[in-house]
BATOR-626621 format. One line per field, with one value per residue (C-alpha): x, y, z. Coordinates in nm, 4 decimals. Example, Ala and Ser with C-alpha at 12.3 -4.5 7.8 and 13.67 -1.06 7.14 Angstrom:
BATOR-626621
x	1.2300, 1.3670 .
y	-0.4500, -0.1060 .
z	0.7800, 0.7140 .
END
This chain:
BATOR-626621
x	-13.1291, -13.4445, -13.4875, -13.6388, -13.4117, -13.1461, -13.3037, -13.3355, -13.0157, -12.8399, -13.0608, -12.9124, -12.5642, -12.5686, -12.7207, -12.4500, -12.6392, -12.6068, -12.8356, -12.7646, -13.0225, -13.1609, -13.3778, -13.3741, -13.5038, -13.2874, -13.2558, -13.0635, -12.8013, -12.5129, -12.1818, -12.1740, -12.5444, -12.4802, -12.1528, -12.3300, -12.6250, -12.3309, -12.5216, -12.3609, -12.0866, -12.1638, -11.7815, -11.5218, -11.4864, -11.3725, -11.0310, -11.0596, -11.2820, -11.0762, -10.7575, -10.9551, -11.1146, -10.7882, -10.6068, -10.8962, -10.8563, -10.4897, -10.4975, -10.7507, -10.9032, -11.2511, -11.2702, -11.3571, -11.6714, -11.7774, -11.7701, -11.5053, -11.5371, -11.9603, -11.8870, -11.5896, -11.8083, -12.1213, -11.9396, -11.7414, -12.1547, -12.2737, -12.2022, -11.8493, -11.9828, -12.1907, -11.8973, -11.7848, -11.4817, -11.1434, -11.0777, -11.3130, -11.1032, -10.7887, -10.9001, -10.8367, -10.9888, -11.3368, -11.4280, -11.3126, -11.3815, -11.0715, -10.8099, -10.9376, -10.8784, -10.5826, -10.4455, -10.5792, -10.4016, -10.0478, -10.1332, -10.1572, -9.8862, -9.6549, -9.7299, -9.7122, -9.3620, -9.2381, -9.3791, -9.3757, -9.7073, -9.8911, -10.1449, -10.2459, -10.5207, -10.3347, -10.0568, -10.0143, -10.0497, -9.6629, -9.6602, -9.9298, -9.8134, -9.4660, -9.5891, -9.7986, -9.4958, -9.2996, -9.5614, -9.6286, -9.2946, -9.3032, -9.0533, -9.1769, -9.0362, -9.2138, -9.5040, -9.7248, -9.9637, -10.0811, -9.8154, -9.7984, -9.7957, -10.0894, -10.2780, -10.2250, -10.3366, -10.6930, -10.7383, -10.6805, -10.8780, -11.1551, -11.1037, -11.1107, -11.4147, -11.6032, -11.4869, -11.4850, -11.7225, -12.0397, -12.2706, -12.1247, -11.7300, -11.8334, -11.9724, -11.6628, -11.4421, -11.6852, -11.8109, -12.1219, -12.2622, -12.4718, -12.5446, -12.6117, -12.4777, -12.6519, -12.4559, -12.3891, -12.3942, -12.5694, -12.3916 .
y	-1.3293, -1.4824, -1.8567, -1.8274, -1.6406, -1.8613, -2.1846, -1.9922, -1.8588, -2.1792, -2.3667, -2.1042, -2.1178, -2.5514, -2.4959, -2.2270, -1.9342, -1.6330, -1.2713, -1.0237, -0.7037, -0.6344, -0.3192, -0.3101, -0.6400, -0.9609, -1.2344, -1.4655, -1.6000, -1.7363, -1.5106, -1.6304, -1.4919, -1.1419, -1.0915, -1.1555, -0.9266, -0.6880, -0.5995, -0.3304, -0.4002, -0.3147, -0.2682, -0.2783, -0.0215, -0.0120, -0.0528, -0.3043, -0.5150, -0.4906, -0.6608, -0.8808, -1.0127, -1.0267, -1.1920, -1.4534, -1.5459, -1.5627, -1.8370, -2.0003, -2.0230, -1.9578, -1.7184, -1.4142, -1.5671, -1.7562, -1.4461, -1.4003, -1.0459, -1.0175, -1.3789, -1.1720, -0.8373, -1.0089, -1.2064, -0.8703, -0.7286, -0.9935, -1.0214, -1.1869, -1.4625, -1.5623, -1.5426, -1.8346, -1.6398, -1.8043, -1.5074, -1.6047, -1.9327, -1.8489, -1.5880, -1.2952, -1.0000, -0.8399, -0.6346, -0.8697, -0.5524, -0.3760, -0.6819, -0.7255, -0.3165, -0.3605, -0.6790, -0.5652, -0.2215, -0.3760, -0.6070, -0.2690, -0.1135, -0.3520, -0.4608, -0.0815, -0.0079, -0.3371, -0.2674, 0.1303, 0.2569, -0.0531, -0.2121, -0.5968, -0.5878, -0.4148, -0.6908, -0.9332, -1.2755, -1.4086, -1.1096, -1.1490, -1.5056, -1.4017, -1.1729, -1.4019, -1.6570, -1.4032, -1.2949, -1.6544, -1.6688, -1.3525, -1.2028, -0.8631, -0.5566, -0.2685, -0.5110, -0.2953, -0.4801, -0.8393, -1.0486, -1.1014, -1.5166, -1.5103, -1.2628, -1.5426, -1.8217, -1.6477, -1.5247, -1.8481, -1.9849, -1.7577, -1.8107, -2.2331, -2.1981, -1.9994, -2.1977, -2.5368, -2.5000, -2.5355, -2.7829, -2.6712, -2.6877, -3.0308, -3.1200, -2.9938, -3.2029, -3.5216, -3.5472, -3.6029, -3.3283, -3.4382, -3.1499, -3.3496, -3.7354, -4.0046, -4.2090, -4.5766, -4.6773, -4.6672, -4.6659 .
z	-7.8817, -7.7516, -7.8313, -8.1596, -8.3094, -8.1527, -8.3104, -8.6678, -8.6253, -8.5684, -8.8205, -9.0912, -8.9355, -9.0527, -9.3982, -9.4503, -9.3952, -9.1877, -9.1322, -9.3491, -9.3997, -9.7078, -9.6943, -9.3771, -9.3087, -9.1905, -9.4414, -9.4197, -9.7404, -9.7810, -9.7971, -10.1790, -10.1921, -10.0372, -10.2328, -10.6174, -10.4294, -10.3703, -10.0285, -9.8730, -9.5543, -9.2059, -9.0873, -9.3208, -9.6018, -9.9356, -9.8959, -9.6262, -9.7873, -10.1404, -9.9512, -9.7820, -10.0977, -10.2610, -9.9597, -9.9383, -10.3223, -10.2880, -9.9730, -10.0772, -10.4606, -10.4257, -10.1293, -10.3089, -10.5203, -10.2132, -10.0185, -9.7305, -9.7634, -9.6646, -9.4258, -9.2282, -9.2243, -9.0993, -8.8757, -8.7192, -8.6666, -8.4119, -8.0863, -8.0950, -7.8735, -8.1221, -8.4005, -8.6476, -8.7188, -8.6296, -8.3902, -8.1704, -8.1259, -8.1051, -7.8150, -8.0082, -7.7709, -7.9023, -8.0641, -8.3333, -8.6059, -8.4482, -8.5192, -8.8733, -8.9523, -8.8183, -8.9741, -9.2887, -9.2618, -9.1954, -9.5280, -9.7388, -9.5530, -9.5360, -9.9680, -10.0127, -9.8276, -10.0211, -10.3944, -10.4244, -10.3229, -10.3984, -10.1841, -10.1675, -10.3884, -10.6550, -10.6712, -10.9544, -10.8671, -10.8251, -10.6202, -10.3791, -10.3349, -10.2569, -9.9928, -9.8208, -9.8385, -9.6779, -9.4049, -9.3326, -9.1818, -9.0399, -9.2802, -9.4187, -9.3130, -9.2548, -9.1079, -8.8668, -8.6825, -8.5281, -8.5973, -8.9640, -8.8943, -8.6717, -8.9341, -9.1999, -8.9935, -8.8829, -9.2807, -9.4210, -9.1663, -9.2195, -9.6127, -9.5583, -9.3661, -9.6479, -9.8918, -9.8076, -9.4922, -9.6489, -9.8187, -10.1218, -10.0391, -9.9048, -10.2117, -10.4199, -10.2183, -10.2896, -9.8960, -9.7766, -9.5670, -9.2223, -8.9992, -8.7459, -8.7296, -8.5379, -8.2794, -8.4090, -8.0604, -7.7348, -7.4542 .
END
């Protein structure tokens, strides 16, 4: 990434925004933006992207609408040193694309060995929220994957940050947004 890119990219990156292509061209939007544009994913498919939606909305109210699924997918299509993803953190190893497939594949299979053939997504509410209650202490059998604790820390992470990580979250919870705040002080 030369240097103008990197200056644009961060610019974006404190306003909320992040690259997506649109026609072939990069844009950039916010992960509420490319969702309601229903742009197309880069990495996760269908399925993926349903429980992820559905997982997001469940941890955190919001998640869905504000985008988790496009934020995640955009996020798992950049070089993972450049990532915003909770992943990246917690020193989960790159490619970050192949912990999410698999996190969200032991979701599915694990909801699906628990409520007859039933994925995440297609769970009713009390449901989902009994899972997660369950995989948040790493109680669900038939749980194949990343440890089922450590998945529900980085998704609710992920889901916080699209949420409540923007100008708008900050606004929601009644706090002013700086991107960048002066010292008070010179030392």
């Amino acid at each position: 990434m030369d240097d103008m890119q990197r200056r644009a990219f961060i610019k974006g990156a404190a306003i909320g925004t992040l690259a997506f292509t649109v026609g072939g061209v990069e844009v950039f939007l916010t992960p509420r933006l490319a969702r309601a544009q229903n742009l197309p994913l880069r990495t996760l498919n269908p399925d993926q992207a349903a429980t992820l939606d559905a997982m997001g909305e469940a941890l955190v109210p919001g998640a869905k609408d504000a985008g988790i699924t496009h934020f995640v997918d955009q996020q798992l299509s950049i070089p993972a040193e450049d990532a915003l993803l909770e992943a990246r953190i917690m020193n989960v190893r790159p490619p970050f694309a192949n912990f999410y497939r698999a996190a969200l594949g032991a979701v599915d299979g694990a909801s699906q060995a628990k409520y007859g053939g039933r994925g995440f997504a297609q769970l009713a509410a009390a449901e989902q929220h009994d899972f997660i209650d369950l995989m948040r202490q790493n109680k669900l059998e038939n749980w194949k994957g990343p440890g089922s604790g450590f998945v529900y820390f980085l998704l609710r992470s992920d889901a916080v940050d699209v949420v409540y990580g923007t100008m708008d979250g900050y606004a929601h919870l009644g706090v002013p947004y700086q991107a960048h705040i002066a010292p008070t002080t010179s030392w």
